[in-house]
FIRODREN-823381 format. One line per field, with one value per residue (C-alpha): residue in three letters; x, y, z. Coordinates in steps of 0.02 Angstrom, whole numbers, plus 50000, padded with zeros to 5 digits. Each point is the difference from the previous one (the first is absolute). Last residue first. Layout:
BEGIN
residu: ALA,...
px: X,...
py: Y,...
pz: Z,...
end
This chain:
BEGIN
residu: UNK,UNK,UNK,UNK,UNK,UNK,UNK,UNK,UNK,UNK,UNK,UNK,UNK,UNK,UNK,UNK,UNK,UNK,UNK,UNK,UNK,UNK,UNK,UNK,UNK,UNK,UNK,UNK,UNK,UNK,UNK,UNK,UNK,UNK,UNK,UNK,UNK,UNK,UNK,UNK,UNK,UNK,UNK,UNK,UNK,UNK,UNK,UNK,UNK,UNK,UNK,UNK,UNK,UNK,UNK,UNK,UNK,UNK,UNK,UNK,UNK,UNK,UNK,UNK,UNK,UNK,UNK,UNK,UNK,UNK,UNK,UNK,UNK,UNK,UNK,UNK,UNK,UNK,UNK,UNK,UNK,UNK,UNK,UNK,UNK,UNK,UNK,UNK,UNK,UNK,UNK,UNK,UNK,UNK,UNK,UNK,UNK,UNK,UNK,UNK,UNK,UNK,UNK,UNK,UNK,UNK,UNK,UNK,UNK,UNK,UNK,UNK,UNK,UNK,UNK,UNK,UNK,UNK,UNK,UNK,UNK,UNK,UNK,UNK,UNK,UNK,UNK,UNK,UNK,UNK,UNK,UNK,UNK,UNK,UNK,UNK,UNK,UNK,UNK,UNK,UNK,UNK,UNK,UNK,UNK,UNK,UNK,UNK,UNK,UNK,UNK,UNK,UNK,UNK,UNK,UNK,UNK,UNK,UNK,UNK,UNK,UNK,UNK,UNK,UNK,UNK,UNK,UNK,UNK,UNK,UNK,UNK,UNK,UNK,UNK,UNK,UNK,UNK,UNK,UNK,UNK,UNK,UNK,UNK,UNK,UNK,UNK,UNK,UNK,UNK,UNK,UNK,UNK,UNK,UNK,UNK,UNK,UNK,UNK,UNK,UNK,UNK,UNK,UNK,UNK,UNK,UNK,UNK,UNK,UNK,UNK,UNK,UNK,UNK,UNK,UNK,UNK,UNK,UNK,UNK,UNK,UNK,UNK,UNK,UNK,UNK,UNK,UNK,UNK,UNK,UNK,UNK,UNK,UNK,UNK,UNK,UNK,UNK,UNK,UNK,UNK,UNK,UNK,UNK,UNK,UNK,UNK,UNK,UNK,UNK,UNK,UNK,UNK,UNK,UNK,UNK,UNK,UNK,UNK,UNK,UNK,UNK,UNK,UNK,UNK,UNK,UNK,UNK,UNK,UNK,UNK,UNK,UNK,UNK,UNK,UNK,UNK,UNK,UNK,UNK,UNK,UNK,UNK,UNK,UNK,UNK,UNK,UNK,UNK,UNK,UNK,UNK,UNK,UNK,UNK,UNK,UNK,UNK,UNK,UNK,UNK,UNK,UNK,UNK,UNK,UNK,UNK,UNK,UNK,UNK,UNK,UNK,UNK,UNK,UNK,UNK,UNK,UNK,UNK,UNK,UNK,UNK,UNK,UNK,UNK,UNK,UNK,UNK,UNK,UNK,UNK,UNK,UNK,UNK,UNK,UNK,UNK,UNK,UNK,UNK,UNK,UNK,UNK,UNK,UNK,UNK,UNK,UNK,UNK,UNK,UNK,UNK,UNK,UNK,UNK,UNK,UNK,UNK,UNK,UNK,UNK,UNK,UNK,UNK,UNK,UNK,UNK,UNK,UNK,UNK,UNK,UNK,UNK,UNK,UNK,UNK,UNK,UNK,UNK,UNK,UNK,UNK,UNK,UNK,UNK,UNK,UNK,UNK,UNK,UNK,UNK,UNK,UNK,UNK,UNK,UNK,UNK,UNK,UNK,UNK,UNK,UNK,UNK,UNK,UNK,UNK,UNK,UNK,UNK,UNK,UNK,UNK,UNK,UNK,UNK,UNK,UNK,UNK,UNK,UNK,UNK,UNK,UNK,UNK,UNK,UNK,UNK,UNK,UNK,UNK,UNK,UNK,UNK,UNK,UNK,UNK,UNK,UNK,UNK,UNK,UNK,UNK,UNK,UNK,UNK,UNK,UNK,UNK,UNK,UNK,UNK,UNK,UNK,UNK,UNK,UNK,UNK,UNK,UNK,UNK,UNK,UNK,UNK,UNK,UNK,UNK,UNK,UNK,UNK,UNK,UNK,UNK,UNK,UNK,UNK,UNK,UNK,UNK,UNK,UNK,UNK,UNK,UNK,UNK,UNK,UNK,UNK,UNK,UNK,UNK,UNK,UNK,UNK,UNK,UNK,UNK,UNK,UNK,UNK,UNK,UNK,UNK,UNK,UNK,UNK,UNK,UNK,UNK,UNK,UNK,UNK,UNK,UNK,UNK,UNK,UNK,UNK,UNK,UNK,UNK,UNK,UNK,UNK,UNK,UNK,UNK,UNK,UNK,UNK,UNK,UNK,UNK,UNK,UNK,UNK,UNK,UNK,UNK,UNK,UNK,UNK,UNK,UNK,UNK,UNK,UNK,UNK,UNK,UNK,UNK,UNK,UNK,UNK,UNK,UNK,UNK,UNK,UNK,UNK,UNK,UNK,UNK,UNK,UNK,UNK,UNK,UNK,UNK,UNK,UNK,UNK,UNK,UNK,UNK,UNK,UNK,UNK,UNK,UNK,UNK,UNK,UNK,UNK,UNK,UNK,UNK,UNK,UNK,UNK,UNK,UNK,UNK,UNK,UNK,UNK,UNK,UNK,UNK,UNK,UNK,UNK,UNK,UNK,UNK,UNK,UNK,UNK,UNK,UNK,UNK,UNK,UNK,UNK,UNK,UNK,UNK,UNK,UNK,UNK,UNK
px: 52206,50169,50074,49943,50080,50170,50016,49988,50132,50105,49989,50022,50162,50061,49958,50076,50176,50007,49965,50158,50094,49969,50019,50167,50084,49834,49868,50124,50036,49827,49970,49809,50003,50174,49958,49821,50064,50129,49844,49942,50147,50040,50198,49985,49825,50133,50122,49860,49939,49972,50006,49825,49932,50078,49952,49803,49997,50075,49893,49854,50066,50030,49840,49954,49890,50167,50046,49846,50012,50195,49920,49880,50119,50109,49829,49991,50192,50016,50146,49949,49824,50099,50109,49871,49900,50047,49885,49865,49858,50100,50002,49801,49982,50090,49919,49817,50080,50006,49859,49983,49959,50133,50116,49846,50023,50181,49950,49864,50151,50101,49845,50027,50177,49994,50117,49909,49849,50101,50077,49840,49940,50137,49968,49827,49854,49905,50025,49945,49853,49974,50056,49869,49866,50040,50001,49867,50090,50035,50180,50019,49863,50105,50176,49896,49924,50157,50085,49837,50027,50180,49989,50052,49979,50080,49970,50012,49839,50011,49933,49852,49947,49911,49824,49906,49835,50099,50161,50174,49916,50076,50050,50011,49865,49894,50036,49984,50170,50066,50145,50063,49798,50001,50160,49924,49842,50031,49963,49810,49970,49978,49868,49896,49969,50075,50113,49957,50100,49826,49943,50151,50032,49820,50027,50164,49901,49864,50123,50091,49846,50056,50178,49994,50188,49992,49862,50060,50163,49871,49896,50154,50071,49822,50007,50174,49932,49936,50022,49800,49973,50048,49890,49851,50061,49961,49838,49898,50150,50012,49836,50015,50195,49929,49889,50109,50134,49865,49987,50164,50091,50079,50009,50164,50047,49859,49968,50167,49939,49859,50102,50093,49849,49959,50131,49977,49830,49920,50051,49876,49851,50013,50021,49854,49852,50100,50166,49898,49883,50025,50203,50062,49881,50085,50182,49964,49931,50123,50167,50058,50181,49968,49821,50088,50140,49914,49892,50140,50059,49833,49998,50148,49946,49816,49879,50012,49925,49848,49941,50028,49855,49891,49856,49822,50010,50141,50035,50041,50144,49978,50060,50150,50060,49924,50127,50164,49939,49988,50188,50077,49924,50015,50197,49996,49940,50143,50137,50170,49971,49858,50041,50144,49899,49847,50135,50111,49812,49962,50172,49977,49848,50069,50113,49838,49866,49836,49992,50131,49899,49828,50046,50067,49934,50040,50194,49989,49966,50103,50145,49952,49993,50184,50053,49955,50072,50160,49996,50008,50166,50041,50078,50052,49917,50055,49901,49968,50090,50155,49987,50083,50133,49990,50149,50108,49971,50146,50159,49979,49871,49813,49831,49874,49938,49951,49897,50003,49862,49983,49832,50076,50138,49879,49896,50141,50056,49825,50011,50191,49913,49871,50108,50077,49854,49899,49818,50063,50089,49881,49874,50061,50032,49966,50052,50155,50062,49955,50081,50181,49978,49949,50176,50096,49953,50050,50153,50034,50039,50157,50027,50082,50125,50044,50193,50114,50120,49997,49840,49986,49903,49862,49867,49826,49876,49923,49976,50154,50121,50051,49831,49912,50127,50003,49841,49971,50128,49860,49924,50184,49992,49814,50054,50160,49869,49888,50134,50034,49858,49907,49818,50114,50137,49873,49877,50157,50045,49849,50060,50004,49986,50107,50060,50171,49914,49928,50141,50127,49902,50014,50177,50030,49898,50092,50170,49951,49918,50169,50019,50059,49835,49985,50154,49962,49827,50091,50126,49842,49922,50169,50006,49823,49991,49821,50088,50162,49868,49923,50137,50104,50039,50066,50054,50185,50006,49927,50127,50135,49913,49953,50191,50039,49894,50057,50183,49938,49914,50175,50112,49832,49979,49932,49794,49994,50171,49898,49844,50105,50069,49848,49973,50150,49960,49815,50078,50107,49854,49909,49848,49821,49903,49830,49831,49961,50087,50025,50133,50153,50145,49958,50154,50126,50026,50003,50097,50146,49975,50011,50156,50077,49988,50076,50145,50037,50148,50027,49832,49974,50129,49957,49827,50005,50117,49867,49843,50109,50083,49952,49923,50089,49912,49909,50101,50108
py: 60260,50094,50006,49799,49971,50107,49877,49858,50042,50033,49841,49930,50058,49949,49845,50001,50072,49862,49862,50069,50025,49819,49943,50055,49917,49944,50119,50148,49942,49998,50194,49999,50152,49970,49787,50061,50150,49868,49911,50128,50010,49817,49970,50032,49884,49847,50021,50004,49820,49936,50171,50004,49853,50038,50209,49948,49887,50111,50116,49918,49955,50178,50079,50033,50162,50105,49838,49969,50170,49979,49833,50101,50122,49844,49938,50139,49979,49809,49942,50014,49914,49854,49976,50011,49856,49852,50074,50091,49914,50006,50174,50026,49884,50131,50140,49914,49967,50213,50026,50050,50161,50088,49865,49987,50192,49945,49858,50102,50121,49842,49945,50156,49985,49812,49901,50001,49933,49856,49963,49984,49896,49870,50001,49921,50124,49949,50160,50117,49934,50012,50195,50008,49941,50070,50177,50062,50190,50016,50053,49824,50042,50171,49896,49862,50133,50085,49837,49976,50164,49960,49834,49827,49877,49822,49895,49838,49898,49829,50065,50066,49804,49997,50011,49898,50080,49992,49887,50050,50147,50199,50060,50172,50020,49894,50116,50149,50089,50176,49915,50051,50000,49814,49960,50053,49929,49826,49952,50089,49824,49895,50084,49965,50144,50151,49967,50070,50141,50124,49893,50030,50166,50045,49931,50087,50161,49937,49968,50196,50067,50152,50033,50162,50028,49769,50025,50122,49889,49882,50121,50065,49835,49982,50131,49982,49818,50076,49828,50004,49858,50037,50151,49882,49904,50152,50066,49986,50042,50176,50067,49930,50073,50181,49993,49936,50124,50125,49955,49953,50197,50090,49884,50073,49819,49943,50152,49997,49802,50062,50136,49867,49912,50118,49973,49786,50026,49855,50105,50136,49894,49921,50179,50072,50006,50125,50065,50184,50091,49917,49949,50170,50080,49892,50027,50184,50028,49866,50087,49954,49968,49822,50045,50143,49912,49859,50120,50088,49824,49963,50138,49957,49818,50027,49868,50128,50154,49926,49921,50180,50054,49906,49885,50016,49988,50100,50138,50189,50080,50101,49858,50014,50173,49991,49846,50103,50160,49870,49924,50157,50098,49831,50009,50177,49976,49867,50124,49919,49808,50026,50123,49920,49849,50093,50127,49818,49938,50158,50009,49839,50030,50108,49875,49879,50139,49947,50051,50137,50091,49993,50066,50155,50147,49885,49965,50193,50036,49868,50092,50155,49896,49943,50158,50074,49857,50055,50165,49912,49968,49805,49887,49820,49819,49826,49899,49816,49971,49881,49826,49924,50166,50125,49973,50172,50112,50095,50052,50126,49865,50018,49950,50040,49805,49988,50145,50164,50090,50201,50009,50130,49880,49862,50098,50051,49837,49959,50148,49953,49831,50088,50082,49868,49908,50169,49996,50059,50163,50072,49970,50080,50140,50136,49876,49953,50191,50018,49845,50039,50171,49929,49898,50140,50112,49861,49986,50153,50146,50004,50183,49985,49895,50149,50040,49925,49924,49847,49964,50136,49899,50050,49831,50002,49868,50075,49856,50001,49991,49842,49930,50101,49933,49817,49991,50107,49902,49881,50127,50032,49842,50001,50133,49911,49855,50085,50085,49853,49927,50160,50076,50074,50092,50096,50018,50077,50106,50118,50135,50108,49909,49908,49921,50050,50092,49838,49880,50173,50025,49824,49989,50143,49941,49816,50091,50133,49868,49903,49837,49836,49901,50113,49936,49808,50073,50127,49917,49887,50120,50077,49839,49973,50167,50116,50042,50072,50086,50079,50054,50068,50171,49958,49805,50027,50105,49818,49908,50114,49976,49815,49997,50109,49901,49872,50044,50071,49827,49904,49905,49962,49820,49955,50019,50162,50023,49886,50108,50162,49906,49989,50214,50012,49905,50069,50163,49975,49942,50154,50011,50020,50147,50005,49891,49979,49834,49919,50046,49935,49977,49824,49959,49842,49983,50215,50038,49863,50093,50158,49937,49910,50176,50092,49924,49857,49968,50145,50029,50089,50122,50075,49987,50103,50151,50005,50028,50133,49988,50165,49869,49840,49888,49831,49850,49999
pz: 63537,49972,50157,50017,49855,50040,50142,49886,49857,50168,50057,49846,49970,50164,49980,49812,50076,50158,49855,49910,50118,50047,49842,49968,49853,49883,50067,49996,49815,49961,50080,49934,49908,49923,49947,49947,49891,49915,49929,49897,49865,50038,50030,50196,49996,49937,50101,50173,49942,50169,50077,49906,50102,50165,49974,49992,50140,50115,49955,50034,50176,50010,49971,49817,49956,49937,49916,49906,49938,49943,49910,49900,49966,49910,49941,49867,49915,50027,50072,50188,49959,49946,50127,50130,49904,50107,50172,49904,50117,50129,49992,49944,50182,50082,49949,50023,50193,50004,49930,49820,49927,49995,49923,49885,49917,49954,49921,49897,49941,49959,49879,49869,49973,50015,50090,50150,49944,49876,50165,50096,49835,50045,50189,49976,50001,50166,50102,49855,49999,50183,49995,49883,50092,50157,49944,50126,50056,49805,49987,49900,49892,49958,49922,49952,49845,49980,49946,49874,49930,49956,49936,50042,49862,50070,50204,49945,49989,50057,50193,49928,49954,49811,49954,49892,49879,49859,50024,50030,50130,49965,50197,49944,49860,50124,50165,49912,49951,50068,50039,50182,50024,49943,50090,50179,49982,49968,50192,49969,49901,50120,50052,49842,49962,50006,49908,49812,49984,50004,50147,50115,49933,50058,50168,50054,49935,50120,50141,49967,50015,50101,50083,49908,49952,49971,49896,49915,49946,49941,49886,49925,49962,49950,49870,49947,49953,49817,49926,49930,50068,50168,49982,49940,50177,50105,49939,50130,50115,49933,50056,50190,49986,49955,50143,50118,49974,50022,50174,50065,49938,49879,49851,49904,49940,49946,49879,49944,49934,49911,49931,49909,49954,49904,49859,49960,50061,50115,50138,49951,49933,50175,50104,49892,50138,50090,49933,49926,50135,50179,49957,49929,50131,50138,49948,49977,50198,50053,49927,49817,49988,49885,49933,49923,49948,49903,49922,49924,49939,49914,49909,49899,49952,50002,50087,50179,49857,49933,50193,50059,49893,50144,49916,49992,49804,49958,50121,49931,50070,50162,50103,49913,50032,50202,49996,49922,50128,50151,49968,49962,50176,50090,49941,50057,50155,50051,49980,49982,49995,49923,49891,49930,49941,49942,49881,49941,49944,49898,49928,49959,49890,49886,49909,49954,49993,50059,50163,50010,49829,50079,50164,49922,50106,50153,49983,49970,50191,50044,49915,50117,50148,49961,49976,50162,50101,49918,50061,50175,49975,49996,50120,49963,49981,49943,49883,49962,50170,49983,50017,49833,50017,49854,49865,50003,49856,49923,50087,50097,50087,49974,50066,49870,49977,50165,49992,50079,50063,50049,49928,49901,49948,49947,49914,49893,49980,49909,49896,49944,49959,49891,49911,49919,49920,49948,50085,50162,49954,49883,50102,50143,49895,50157,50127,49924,49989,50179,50045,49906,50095,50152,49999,49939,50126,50148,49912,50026,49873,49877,50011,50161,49937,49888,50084,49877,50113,49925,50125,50103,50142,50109,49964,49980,50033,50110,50141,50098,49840,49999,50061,49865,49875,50030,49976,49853,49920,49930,49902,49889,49970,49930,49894,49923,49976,49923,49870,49927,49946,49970,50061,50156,49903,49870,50162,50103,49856,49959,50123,49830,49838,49927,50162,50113,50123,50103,49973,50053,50151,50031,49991,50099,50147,50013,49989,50121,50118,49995,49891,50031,49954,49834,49919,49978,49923,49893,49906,49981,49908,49934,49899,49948,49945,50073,50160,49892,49877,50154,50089,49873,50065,50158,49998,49994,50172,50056,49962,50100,50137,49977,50011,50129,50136,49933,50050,50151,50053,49975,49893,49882,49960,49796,49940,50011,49881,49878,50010,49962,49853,49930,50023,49893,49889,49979,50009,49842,49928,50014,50085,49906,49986,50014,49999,49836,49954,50140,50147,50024,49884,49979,50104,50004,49800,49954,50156,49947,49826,50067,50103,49851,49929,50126,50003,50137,50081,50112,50045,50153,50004,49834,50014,50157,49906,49873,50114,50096,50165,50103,50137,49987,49887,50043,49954,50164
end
């Protein structure tokens, strides 16, 4: 163990732990790996025969344990060394993270003595937890020690206490709840909220403070004993647990001074998360006080001073930092706000908005939190008259917005169709509408895109591969083919040879759209896209985007097209085993099955797809 043995003295531990090394290569170990903690001003710093020490904690941490007892003793033992030196310890690179790969394993005692020693340990009295918290290192050991709250209300049936004579010295009782600590770290912030949020560390220990009053836990807070554990792709944004009551309380109390500072949370680059984090958690967790925040913030600057018949909010959604506030309120704001915002400050402005390189960010919020058919059409009607100086101006999160609206609202999706039509050029003649497909894949008019030999001379569509796929133009097809009328595009899409189908599906960007059209084809449009690909199987199943591409087009396949699919790449099955993505195709599509027992095999894939199908029809 590297912790000492109760009655072991401070001497007696350095002589068992550090049989090679004399104390002063250990200071000067301490000296190179630790920057003895705090700055200059702010207290005492740790020895550096604790910041060895405390180093090699984190390398025992990171190494098996025989058994839950034995680490059970160990961050026992640890944490007897921590009394006394909290603070400077939380403040030290080294016992900071000492104490972040500690923390998760922790009892309630542990967890409550530690911060009753972070918050008594500051120059002046209880003045500790804002020394820790407005400090690189010592933020993070607080925000740590937030996260357990979790864990440690369901561990200890919601009081966050726990009976236990920890190393038998009988004052575990003197340590307090968790719960306690909790509202005492959030009364403190509350009273210098300011403080708090304006310095760059504290702010984020604010912002996970709301988050475990709101009783909210991110993605990125999920734990393992042993550090943090990688969120899944799919998993919820946040995941929630029971709170006390008390902490209810607290959070209405920090809205209350949310408000008497408006000015400072709108303007105020580090502040003005800790506004946005307080709407976010509040709506989830108490609707009326997200209203409450969003109403006071627009009653604040409606009472500013117009310019020249104009809304003061037009000042504020063209500013960097303000702009993203705004972007959250108009994002969780309920029908009543959403309509006032729109009625008194987004109307008439919506085209000098989302021709903004800043404003039109908000724009596009804006379009997405639309509550309802009716004012949806009024904000696109406004839009669409300046649709192709938007296109111009490259801001095409706008009408990705605008489309994917559409499709929510099932309104004006033909005249959006229309616009794009004319604003890329192909509208008329039309011929032309068959060329629609690469040019919104491209972002490129029709004449910058299909660029004629001679001036005035145009060249055959069908010459011009398929080359400059972007993101925002994949995300474009992607919503006009959910349009309930997407005929036109699905057509163009239906005549591009099989060579820029592969190029499609072997782009990270134009797989995604491939996907989308499996969807949206018929079943005979399926099988033609098959044949269509028939020769290029191999291909797709080597490349690193079209291989998922292909596994979608074999989920949709029925088993003729199957069949077709595993002769050609069971034709060169060596070769796909060697290839880093083709081997995936030969296991997911049981090749050597198909080669020595294709009757199995065939009797496996019916069977297969009978059941995708049954849970279809569940499901729809």
């Amino acid at each position: 163990m590297l912790a000492r043995k109760k009655g072991e003295t401070g001497t007696e531990r350095g002589k068992k732990e550090r049989p090679y090394n004399s104390k002063r290569k250990e200071e000067e170990r301490g000296k190179k790996h630790g920057d003895g903690g705090m700055e200059k001003g702010r207290g005492k710093r740790l020895d550096p025969m604790s910041v060895g020490y405390f180093r090699r904690v984190s390398e025992r941490l990171g190494e098996e344990f025989s058994s839950e007892e034995e680490k059970a003793l160990f961050v026992s033992n640890v944490f007897s060394e921590v009394r006394g030196q909290a603070l400077p310890l939380a403040t030290d690179p080294t016992g900071s993270f000492a104490l972040q790969r500690l923390l998760p394993l922790a009892t309630p005692t542990q967890v409550c003595r530690l911060l009753k020693g972070l918050r008594e340990e500051g120059e002046e009295e209880g003045s500790g937890f804002k020394t820790a918290a407005c400090q690189r290192c010592g933020a993070h050991v607080i925000e740590t020690a937030l996260r357990q709250t979790r864990r440690l209300l369901q561990d200890t049936g919601g009081s966050g206490m726990q009976e236990d004579s920890e190393e038998g010295d009988g004052d575990a009782e003197d340590c307090g709840a968790v719960e306690d600590h909790v509202l005492g770290l959030a009364s403190e912030v509350t009273e210098k909220l300011l403080d708090y949020s304006r310095d760059t560390h504290g702010t984020f220990v604010v912002r996970t403070l709301i988050h475990v009053l709101g009783g909210l836990e991110t993605r990125s807070q999920v734990q393992t004993g042993r550090g943090f554990k990688k969120p899944a792709p799919k998993a919820p944004e946040f995941s929630e647990f029971e709170v006390p009551e008390s902490f209810k309380g607290a959070l209405e109390c920090l809205a209350d001074k949310l408000l008497e500072h408006v000015t400072v949370f709108l303007t105020h680059s580090t502040a003005s998360p800790v506004f946005q984090i307080c709407m976010q958690v509040f709506h989830r967790q108490c609707p009326e006080l997200c209203q409450r925040l969003g109403q006071g913030m627009l009653g604040y600057l409606t009472s500013l001073n117009p310019g020249a018949g104009s809304s003061p909010l037009l000042v504020f959604l063209k500013d960097q930092t303000s702009s993203r506030l705004l972007e959250k309120m108009v994002e969780l704001s309920q029908k009543p706000l959403f309509r006032s915002l729109y009625k008194d400050h987004f109307r008439g402005q919506l085209v000098t908005l989302a021709l903004h390189p800043i404003a039109n960010f908000p724009v596009q919020r804006l379009l997405a939190a639309v509550p309802n058919q009716k004012l949806f059409v009024k904000i696109f009607d406004e839009l669409s008259e300046g649709l192709e100086a938007i296109l111009a101006a490259g801001h095409m999160g706008v009408i990705v917005q605008l489309a994917e609206s559409c499709v929510k609202h099932g309104e004006r999706q033909t005249e959006l169709l229309q616009c794009l039509l004319q604003a890329f050029h192909c509208a008329d003649p039309p011929s032309r509408k068959l060329s629609c497909a690469p040019l919104f894949l491209t972002l490129l008019a029709h004449e910058v895109y299909y660029q004629p030999e001679k001036p005035g001379g145009d060249v055959e569509q069908s010459q011009k591969p398929l080359s400059g796929l972007v993101y925002h133009g994949s995300c474009l097809v992607q919503s006009l083919l959910r349009f309930s009328d997407n005929s036109a595009l699905l057509r163009s899409l239906r005549s591009l040879p099989a060579s820029d189908l592969l190029i499609l599906a072997s782009d990270q960007s134009g797989s995604h759209v491939m996907e989308v059209l499996m969807t949206s084809l018929s079943d005979k449009g399926r099988d033609r896209l098959f044949k269509k690909l028939k020769g290029h199987y191999v291909q797709l199943s080597c490349s690193k985007h079209g291989s998922r591409v292909l596994d979608k087009l074999w989920s949709a396949a029925a088993l003729g097209s199957r069949r077709a699919i595993a002769e050609e790449l069971a034709s060169r099955e060596s070769e796909l085993r060697a290839d880093q993505f083709g081997h995936h195709a030969v296991r997911n599509f049981a090749l050597s099955h198909f080669l020595k027992r294709r009757r199995e095999w065939e009797e496996l894939q019916t069977a297969q797809s009978k059941k995708r199908k049954m849970f279809d029809d569940i499901l729809d």
